[in-house]
PDB file of N, CA, C and O in Angstrom:
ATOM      1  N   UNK A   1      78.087  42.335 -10.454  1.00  0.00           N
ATOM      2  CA  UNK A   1      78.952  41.756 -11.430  1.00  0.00           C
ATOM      3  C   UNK A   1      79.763  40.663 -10.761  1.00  0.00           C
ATOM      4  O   UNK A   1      80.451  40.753  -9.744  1.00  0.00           O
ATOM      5  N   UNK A   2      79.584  39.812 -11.390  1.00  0.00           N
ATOM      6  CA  UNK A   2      80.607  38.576 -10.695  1.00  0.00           C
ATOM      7  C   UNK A   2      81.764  38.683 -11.072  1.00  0.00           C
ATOM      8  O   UNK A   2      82.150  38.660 -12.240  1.00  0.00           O
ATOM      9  N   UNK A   3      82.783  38.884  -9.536  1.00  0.00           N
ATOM     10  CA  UNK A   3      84.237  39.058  -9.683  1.00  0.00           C
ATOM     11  C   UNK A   3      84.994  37.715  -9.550  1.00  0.00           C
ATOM     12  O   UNK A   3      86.220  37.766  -9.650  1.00  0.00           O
ATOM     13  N   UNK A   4      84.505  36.730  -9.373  1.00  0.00           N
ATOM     14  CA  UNK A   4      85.379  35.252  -8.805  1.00  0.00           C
ATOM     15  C   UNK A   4      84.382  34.583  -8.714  1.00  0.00           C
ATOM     16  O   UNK A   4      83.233  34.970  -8.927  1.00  0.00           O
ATOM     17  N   UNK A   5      84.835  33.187  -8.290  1.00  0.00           N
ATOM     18  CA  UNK A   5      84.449  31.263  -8.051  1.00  0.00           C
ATOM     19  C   UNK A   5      84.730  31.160  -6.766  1.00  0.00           C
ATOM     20  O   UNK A   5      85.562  31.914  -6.262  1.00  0.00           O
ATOM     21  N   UNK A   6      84.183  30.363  -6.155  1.00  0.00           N
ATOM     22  CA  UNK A   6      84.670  29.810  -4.627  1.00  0.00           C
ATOM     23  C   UNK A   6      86.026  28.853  -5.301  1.00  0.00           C
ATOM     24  O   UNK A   6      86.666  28.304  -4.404  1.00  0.00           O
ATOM     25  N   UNK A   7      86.467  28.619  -6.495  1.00  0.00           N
ATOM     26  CA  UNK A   7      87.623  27.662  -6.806  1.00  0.00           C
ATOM     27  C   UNK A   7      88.813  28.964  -6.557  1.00  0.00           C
ATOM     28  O   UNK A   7      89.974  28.672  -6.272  1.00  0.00           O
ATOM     29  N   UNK A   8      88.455  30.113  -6.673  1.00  0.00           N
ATOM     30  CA  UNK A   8      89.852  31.103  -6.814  1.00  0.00           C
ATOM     31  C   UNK A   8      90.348  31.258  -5.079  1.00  0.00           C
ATOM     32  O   UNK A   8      89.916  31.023  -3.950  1.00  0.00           O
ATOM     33  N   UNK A   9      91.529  31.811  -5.761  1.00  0.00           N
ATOM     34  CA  UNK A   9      92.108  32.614  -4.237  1.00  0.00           C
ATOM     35  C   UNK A   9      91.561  33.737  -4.036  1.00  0.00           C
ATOM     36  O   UNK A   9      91.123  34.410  -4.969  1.00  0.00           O
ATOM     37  N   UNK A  10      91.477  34.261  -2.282  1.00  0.00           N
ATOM     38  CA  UNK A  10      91.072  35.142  -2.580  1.00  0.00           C
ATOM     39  C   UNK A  10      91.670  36.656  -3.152  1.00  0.00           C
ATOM     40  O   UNK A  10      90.953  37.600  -3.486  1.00  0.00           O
ATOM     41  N   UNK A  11      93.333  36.629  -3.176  1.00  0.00           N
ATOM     42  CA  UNK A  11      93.823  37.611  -4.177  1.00  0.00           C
ATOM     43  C   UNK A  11      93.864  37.844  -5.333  1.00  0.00           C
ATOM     44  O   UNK A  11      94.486  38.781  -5.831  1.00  0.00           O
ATOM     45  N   UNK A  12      92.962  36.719  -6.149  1.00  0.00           N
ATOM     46  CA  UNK A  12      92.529  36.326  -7.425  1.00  0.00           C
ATOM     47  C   UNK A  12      91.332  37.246  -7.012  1.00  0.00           C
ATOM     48  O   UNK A  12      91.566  38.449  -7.134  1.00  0.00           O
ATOM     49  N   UNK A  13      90.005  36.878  -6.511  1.00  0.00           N
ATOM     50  CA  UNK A  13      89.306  37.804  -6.584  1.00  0.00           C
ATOM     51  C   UNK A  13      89.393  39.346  -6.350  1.00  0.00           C
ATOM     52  O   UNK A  13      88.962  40.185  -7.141  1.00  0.00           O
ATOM     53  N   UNK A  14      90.051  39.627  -5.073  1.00  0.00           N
ATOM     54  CA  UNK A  14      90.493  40.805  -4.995  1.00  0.00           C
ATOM     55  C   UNK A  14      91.089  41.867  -6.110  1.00  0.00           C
ATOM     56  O   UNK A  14      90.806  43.041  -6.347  1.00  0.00           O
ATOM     57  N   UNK A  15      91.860  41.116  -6.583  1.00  0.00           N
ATOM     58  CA  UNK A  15      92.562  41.635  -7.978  1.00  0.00           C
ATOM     59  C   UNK A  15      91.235  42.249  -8.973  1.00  0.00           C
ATOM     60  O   UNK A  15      91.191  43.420  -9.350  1.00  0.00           O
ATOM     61  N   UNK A  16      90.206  41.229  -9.298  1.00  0.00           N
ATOM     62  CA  UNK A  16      89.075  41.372 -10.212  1.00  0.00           C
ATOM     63  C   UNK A  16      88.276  42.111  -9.736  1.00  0.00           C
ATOM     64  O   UNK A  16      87.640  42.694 -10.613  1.00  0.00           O
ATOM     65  N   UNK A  17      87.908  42.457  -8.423  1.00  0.00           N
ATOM     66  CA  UNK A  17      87.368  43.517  -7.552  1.00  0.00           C
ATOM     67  C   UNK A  17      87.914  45.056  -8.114  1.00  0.00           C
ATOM     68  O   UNK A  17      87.183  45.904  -8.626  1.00  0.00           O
ATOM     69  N   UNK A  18      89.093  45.158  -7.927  1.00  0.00           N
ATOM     70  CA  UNK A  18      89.755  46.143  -7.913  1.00  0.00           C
ATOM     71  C   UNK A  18      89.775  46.717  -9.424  1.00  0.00           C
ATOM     72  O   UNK A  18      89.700  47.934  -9.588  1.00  0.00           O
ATOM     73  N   UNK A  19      89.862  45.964 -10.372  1.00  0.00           N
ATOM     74  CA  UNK A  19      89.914  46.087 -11.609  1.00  0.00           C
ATOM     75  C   UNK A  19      88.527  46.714 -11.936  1.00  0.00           C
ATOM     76  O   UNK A  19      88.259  47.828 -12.386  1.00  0.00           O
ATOM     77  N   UNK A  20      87.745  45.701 -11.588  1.00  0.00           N
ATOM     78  CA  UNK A  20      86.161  46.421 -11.748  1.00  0.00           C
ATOM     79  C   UNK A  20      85.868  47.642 -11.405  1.00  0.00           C
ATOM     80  O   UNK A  20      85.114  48.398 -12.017  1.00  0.00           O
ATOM     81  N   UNK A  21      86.587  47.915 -10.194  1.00  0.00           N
ATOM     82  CA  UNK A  21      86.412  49.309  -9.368  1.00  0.00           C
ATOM     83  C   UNK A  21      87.351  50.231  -9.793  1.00  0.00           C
ATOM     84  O   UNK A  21      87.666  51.114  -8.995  1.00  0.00           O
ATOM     85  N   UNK A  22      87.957  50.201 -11.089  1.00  0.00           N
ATOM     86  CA  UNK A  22      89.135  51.197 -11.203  1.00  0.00           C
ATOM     87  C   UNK A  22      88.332  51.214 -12.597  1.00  0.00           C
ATOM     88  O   UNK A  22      88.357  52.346 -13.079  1.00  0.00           O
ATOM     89  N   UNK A  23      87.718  50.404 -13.284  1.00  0.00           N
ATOM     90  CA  UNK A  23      87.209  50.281 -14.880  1.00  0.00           C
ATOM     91  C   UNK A  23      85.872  51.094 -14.641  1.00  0.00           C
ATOM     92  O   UNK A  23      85.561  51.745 -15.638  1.00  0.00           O
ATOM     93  N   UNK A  24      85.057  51.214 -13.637  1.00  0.00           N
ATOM     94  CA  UNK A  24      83.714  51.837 -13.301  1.00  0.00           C
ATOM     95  C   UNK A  24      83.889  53.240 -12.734  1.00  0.00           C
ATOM     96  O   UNK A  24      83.002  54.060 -12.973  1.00  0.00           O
ATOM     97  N   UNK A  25      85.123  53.659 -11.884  1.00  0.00           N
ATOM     98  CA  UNK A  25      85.082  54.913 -11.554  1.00  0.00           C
ATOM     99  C   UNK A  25      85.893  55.440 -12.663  1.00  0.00           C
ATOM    100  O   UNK A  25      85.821  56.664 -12.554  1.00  0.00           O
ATOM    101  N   UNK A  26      86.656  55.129 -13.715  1.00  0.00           N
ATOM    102  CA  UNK A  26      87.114  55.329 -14.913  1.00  0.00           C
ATOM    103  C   UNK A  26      86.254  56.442 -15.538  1.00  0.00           C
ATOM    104  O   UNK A  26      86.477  57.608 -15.867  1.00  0.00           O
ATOM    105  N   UNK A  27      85.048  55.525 -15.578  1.00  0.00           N
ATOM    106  CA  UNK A  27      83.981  55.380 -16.372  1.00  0.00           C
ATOM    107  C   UNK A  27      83.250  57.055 -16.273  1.00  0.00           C
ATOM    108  O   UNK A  27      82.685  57.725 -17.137  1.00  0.00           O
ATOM    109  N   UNK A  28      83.502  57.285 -15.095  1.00  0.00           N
ATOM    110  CA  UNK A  28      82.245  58.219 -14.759  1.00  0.00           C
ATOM    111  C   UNK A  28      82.456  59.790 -14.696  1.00  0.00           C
ATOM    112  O   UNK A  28      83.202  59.953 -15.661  1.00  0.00           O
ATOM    113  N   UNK A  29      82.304  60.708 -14.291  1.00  0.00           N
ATOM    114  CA  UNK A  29      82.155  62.138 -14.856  1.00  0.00           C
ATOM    115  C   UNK A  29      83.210  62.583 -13.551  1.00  0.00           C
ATOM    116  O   UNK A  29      83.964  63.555 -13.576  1.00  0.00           O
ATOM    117  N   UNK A  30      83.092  61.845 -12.689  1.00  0.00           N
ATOM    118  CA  UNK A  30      83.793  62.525 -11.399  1.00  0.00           C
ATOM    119  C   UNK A  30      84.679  61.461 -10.558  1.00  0.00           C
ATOM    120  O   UNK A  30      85.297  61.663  -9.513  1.00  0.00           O
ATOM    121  N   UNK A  31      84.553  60.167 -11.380  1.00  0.00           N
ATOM    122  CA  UNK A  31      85.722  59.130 -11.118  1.00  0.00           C
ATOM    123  C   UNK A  31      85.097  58.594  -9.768  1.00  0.00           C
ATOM    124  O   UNK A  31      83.879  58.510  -9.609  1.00  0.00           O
ATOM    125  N   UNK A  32      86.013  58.243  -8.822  1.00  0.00           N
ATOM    126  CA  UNK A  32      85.534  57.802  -7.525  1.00  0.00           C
ATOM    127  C   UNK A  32      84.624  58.575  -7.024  1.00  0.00           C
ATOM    128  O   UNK A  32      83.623  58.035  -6.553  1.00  0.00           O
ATOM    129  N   UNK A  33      84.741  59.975  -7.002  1.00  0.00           N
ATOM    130  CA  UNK A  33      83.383  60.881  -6.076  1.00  0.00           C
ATOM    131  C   UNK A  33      81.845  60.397  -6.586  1.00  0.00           C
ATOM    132  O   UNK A  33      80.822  60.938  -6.167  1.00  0.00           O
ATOM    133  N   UNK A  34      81.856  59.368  -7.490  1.00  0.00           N
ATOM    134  CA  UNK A  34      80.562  59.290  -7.797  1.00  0.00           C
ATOM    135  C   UNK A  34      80.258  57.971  -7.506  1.00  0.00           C
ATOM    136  O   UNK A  34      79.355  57.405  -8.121  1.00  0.00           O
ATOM    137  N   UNK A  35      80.816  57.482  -6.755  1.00  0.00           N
ATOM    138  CA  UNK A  35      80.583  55.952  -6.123  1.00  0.00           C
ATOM    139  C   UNK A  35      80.942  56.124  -4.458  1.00  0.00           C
ATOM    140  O   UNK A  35      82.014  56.390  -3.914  1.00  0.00           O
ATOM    141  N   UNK A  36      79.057  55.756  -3.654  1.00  0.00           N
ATOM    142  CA  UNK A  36      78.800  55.876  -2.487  1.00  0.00           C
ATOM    143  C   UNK A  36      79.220  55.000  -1.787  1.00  0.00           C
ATOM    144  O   UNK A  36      79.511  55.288  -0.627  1.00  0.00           O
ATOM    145  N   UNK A  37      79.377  53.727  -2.236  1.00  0.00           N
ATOM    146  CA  UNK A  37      79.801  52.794  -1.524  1.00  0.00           C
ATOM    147  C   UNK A  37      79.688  51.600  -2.393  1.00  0.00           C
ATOM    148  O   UNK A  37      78.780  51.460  -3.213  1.00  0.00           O
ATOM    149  N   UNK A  38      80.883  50.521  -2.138  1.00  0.00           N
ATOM    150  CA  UNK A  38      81.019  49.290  -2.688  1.00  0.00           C
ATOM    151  C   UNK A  38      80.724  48.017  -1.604  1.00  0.00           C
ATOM    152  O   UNK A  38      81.150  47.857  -0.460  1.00  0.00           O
ATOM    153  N   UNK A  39      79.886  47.235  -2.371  1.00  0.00           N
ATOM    154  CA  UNK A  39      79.580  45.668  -1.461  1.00  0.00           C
ATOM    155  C   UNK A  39      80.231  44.397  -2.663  1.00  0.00           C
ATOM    156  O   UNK A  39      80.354  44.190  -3.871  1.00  0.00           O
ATOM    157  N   UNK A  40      80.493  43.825  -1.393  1.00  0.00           N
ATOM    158  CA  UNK A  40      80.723  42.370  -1.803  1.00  0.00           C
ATOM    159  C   UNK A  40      79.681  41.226  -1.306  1.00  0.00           C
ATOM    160  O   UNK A  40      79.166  41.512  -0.225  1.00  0.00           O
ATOM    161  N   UNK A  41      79.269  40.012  -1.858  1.00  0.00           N
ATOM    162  CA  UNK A  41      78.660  38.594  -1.886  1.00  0.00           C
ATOM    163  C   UNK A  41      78.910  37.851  -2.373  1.00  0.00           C
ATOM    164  O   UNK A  41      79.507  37.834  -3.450  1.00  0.00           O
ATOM    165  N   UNK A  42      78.296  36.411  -1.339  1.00  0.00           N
ATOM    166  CA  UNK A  42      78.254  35.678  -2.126  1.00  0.00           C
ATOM    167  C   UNK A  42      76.922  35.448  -3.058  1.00  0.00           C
ATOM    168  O   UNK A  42      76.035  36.297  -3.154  1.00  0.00           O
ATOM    169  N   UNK A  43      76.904  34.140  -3.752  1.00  0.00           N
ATOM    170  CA  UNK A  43      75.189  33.767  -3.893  1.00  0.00           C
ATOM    171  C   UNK A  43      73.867  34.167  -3.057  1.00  0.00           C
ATOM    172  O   UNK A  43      72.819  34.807  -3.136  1.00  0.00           O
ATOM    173  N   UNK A  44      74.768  33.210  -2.057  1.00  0.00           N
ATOM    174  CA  UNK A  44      73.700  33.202  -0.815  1.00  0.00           C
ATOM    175  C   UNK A  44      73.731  33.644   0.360  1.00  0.00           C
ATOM    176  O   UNK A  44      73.167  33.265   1.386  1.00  0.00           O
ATOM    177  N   UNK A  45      74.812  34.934   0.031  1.00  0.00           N
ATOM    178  CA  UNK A  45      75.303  35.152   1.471  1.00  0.00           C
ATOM    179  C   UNK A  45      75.058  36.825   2.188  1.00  0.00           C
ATOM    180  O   UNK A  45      74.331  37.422   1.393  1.00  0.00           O
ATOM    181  N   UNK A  46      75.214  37.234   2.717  1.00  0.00           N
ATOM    182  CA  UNK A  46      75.030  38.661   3.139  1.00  0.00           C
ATOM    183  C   UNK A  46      75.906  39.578   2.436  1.00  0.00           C
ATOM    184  O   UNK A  46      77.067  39.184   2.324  1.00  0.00           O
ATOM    185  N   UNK A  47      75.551  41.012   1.803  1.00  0.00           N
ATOM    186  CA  UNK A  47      76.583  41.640   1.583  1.00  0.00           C
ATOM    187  C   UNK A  47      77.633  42.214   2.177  1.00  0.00           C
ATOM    188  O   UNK A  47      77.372  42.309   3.376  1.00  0.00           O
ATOM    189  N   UNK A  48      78.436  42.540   1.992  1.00  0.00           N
ATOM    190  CA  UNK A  48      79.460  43.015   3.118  1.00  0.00           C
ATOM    191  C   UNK A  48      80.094  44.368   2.594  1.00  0.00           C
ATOM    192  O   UNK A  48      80.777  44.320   1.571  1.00  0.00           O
ATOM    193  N   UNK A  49      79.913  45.491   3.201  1.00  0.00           N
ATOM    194  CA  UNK A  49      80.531  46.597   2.756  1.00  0.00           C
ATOM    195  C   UNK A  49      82.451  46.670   2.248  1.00  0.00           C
ATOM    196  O   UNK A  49      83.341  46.083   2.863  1.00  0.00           O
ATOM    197  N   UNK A  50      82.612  47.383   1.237  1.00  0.00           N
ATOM    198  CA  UNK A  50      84.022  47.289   1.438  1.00  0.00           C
ATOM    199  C   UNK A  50      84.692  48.510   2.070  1.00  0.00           C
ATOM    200  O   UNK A  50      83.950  49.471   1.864  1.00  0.00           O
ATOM    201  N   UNK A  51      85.847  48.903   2.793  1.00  0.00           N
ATOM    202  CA  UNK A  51      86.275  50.123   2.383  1.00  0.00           C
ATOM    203  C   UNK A  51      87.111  50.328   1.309  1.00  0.00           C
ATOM    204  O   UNK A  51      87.881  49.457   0.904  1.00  0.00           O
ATOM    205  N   UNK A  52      86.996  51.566   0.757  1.00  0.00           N
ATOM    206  CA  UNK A  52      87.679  51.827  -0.230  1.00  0.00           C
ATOM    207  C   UNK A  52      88.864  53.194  -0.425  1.00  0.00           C
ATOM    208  O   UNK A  52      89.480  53.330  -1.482  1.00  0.00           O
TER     209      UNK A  52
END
């Protein structure tokens, strides 16, 4: 899901990160315990694990 633009800051994206990740473990039967791990990218770039 695209969280940001290379035009934003990156606490602009961060923010939309976080939102996503609070709206998806929301979502689910067991909240965070059901999410193994979160990555970030770019287009063209490598993913990068987050911690969470």
């Amino acid at each position: 899901m695209k969280v940001g633009e290379e035009s934003f800051d990156l606490e602009d994206v961060a923010d939309n990160a976080e939102a996503v990740y609070e709206f998806v473990s929301g979502e689910m039967p067991n909240g965070a315990n059901n999410i193994k791990s979160v990555l970030l990218k770019t287009t063209m770039g490598s993913p990068v694990e987050v911690e969470v």
